[in-house]
C-alpha positions in Angstrom: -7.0 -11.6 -19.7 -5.3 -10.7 -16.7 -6.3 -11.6 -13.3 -6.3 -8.7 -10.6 -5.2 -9.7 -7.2 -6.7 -7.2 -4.3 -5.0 -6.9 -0.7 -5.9 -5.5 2.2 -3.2 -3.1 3.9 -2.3 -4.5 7.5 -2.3 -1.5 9.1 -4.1 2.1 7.8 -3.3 5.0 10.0 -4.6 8.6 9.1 -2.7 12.2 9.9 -2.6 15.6 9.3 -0.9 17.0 6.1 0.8 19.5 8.0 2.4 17.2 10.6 6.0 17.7 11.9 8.4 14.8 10.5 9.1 14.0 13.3 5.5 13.5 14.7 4.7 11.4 11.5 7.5 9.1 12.5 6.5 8.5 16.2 2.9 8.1 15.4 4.1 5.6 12.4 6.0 4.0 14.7 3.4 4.3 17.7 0.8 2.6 14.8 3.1 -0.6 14.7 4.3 0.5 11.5 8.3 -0.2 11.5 10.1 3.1 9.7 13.6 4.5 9.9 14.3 8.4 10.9 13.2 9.5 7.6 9.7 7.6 7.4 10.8 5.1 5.0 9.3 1.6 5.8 12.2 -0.8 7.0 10.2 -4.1 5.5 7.0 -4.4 3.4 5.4 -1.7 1.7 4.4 1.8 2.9 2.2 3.7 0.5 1.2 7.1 1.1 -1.5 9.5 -0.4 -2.9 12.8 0.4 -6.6 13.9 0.4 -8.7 16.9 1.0 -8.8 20.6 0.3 -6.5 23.1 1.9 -6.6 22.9 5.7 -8.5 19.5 5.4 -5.7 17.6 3.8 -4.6 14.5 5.6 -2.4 11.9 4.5 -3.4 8.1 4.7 -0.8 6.0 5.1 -1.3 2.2 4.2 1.4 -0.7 5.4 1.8 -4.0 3.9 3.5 -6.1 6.1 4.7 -8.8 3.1 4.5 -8.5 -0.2 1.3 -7.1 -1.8 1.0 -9.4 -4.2 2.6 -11.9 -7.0 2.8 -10.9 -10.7 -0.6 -10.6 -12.7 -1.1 -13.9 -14.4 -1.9 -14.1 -17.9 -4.5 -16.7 -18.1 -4.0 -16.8 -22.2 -0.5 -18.7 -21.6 -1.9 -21.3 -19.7 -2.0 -24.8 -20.6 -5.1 -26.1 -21.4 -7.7 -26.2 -24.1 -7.0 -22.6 -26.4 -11.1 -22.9 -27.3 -11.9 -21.7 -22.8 -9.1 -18.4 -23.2 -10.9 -15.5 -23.0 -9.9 -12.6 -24.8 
């Protein structure tokens, strides 16, 4: 069985899908979110995804300011009694 570890982005900031780059990037940066001229996060993790129909689409951006997470952990490999593994 493997453990599912859930984390909370530090920042979430909604925009329009049809935004210039160049507005994306100075609202990113406006939101506290550190990017380079092209959008790309400079450190942690930037994830992006786009919702909605046609002229509602709007893309929510979600930055992790560390790491989102360590490696799932397989809780059959650890030591202890065999007989409590689940599985």
């Amino acid at each position: 069985m493997v453990t599912q570890v859930i984390h909370n982005a530090t920042i979430t900031l909604q925009l329009p899908f049809d935004i210039s780059p160049t507005a994306e990037v100075a609202a990113l940066r406006a939101a506290g979110i550190p990017v380079d001229g092209l959008g790309n996060a400079t450190s942690g993790y930037l994830f992006v995804r786009t919702t909605g129909r046609s002229a509602n689409r709007t893309n929510t951006f979600r930055w992790f300011a560390t790491s989102i997470g360590r490696e799932p952990i397989d809780v059959t490999t650890l030591p202890g009694d065999p007989s409590l593994a689940c599985g």
